[in-house]
C-alpha positions in Angstrom: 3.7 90.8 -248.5 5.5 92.6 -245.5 9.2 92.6 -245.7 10.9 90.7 -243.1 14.5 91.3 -243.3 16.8 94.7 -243.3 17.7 94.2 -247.3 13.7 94.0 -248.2 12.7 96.9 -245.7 15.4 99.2 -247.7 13.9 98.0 -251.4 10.9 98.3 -250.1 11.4 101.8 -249.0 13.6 103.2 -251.6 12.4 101.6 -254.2 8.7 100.2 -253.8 7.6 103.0 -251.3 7.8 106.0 -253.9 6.2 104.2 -256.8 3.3 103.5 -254.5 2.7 107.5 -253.4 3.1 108.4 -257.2 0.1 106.0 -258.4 -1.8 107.2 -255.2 -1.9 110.2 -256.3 -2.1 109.4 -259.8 -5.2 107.6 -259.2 -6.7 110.4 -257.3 -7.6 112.4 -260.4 -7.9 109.7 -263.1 -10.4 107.4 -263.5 -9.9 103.7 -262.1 -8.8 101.0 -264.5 -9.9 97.6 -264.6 -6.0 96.8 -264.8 -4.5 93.2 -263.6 -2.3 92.8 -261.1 0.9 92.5 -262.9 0.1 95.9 -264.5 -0.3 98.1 -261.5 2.6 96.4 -259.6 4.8 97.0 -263.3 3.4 100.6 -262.7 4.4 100.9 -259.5 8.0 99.6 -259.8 8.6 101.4 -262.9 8.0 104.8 -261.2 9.6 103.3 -258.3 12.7 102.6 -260.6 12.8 106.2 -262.1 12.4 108.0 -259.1 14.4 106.5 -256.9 17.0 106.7 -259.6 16.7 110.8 -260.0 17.0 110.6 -256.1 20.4 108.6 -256.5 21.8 111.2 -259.1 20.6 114.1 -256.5 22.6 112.5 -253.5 25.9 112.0 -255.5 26.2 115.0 -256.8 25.6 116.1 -253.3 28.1 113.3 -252.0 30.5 114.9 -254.4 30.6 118.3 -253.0 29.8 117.5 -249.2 30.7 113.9 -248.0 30.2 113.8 -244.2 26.6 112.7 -244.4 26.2 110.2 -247.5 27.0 106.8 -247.8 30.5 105.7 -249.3 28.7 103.2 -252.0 32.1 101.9 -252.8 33.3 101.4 -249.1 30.2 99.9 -248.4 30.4 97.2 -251.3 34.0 96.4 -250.4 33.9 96.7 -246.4 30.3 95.1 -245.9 29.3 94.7 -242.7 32.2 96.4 -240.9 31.1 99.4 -242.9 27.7 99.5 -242.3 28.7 98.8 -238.2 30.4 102.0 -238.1 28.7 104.0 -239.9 24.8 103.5 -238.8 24.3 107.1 -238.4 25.4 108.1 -242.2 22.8 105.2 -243.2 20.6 105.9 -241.6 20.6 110.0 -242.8 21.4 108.4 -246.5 18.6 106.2 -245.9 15.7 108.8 -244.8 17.4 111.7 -247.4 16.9 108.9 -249.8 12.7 108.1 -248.8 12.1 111.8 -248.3 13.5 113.1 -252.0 11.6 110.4 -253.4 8.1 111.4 -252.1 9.1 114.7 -252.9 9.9 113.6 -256.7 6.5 111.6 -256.5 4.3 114.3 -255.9 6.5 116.3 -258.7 6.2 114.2 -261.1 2.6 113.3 -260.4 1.9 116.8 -260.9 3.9 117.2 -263.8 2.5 114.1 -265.7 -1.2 114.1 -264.3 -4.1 117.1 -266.2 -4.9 118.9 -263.0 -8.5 119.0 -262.3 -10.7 120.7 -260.0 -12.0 117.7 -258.0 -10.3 114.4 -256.5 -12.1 111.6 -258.2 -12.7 108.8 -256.2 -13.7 105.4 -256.6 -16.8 105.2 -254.0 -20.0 104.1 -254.5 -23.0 106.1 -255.3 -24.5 103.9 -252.5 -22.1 105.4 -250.0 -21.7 109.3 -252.0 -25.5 109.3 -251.5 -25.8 107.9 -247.5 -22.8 110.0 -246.3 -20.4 111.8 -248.2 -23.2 114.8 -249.6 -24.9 114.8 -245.7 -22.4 117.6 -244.7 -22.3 118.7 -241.0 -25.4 119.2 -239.1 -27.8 117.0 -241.5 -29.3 113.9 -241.9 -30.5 111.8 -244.7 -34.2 111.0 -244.7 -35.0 107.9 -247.0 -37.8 106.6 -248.9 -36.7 103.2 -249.8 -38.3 101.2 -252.5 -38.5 97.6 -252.7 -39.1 94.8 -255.2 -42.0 93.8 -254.1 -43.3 97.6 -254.1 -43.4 97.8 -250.5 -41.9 101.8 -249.5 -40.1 102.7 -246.1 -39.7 106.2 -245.4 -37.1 106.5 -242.1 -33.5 107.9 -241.3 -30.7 106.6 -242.5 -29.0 104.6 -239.1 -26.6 102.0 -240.1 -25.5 101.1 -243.5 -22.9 98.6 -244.8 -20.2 99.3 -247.1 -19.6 96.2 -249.1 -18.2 96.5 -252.6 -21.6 94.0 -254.2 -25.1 95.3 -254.0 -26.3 91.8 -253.0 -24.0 92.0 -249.8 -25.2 95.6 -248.4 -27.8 96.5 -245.7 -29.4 99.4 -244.7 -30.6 100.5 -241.3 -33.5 103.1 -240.8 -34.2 104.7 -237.5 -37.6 106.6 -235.9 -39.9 107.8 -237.3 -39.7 105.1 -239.3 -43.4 104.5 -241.8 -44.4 101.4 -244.7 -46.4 101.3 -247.3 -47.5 98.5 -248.9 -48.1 97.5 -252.8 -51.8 97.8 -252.3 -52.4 100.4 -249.5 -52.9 104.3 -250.4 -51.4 105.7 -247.4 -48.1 105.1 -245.4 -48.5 103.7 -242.1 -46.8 104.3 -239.0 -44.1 102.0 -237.1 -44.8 101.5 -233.2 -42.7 104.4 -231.4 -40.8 101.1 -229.4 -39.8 99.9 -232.9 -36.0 101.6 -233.1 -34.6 100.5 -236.1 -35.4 98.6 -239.1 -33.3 96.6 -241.3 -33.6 95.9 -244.9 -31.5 93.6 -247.1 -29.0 95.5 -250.0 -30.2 93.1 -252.7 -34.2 93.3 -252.0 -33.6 97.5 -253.0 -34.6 98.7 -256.3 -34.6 102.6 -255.5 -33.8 105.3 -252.6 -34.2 108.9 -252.9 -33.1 111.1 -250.4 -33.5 114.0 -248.4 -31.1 116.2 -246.1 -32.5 117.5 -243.3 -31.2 120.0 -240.8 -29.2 123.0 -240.9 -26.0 122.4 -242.3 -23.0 123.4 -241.0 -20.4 125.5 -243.1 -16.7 123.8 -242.2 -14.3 126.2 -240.8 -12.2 128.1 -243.3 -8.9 127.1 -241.7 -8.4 123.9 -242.6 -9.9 124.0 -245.9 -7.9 127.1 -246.9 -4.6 124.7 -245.6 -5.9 122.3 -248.1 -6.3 124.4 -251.0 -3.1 125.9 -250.4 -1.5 122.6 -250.3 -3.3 121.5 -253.3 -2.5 124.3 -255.7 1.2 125.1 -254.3 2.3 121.1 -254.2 4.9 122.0 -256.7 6.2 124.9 -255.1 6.2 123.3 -251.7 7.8 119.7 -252.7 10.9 121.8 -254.7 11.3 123.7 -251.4 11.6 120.6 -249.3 14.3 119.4 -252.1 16.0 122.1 -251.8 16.1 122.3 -247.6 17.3 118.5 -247.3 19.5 119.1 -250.2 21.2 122.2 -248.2 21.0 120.4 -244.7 23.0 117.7 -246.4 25.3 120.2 -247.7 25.9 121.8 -244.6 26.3 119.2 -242.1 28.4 117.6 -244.5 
């Protein structure tokens, strides 16, 4: 559901929007749950709820010592829209103070709440860990690819289609592509003019793999960023509290 008017964009981003970011990151390094709907969205809102409430406690002690850049909640609630006319610039500093603490708070309390692990646990396939995530830079995967029937296809991996059901996928081989069937010994070569050769997701029964190439080591910089990042989130998200705090304080 995308909010249409000016009231649901400001629930949605003070109240939905940090509720979401805290089960993101929640579900990065838990396992996923077969929950319903009503449970994740209860999740989400609850966090939402708690968060954003922290948030409001942060911004009127704030409002207490520095006004200038707060909203007046009482001003607003008796001057309505003449309020909120003449005062569009404090909104809308409340407004992103307000979205920007509460991120902040969600990685926090994600952090605080969630066992750290070493790895982000996803919730992809083996089907796509196995065609793309572990071919690092500078390989390719070479498959042999088993069918019901017993026939074997030996090629690169081309195309492949990412659809949740096993009965729904394809997979694409490319040159040199060879077959084998049930009752032959040997493998047998594909026509060179033959480019690529599909096989239906439901007719496989196994696929080994094989990298080939020289991988490529990733550069340093961006990784080091990352692990930096990863391990200093705390750290970093109480430093941004603190600086939009302050600016508040200041240009108040």
């Amino acid at each position: 559901m995308v909010p249409s008017t000016l009231s649901a964009v400001l629930v949605f981003l003070l109240l939905v929007a940090p509720g979401i970011a805290f089960e993101l990151l929640r579900q990065r390094a838990r396992p996923p749950r077969g929950d319903t709907v009503f449970v994740e969205i209860s999740r989400v809102l609850l966090a939402g709820v708690v968060i954003s409430g922290l948030v409001v406690v942060l911004l009127a002690i704030t409002r207490s010592i520095s006004p200038g850049w707060l909203v007046d909640v009482r001003s607003q609630l008796i001057q309505g829209a003449s309020y909120t006319a003449g005062n569009l610039d404090v909104i809308g500093v409340t407004v992103a103070a307000q979205l920007v603490l509460s991120l902040l708070l969600a990685v926090i309390g994600n952090r605080v709440l969630t066992p750290h692990r070493g790895r982000v646990i996803t919730a992809d396939s083996s089907w796509h860990v196995i065609l793309a995530h572990l071919a690092g830079r500078g390989l390719r995967p070479f498959l042999s690819v088993e069918l019901k029937d017993g026939t074997l296809y030996t090629g690169y991996r081309a195309e492949y289609s990412t659809e949740v059901e096993p009965q729904k996928r394809d997979l694409v081989l490319s040159p040199p592509i060879k077959v084998r069937r049930p009752a032959a010994s040997a493998a047998t070569a594909l026509p060179d003019d033959w480019q690529r050769l599909w096989i239906r997701g439901d007719e496989i029964t196994t696929i080994a793999v094989s990298y080939v190439g020289s991988p490529t080591p990733p550069s340093d910089g961006p990784r080091r960023v990352r692990d930096f990042v990863s391990h200093q989130a705390v750290p970093l998200a109480l430093s941004g509290i603190v600086l939009v705090l302050g600016a508040l304080l200041v240009g108040g």
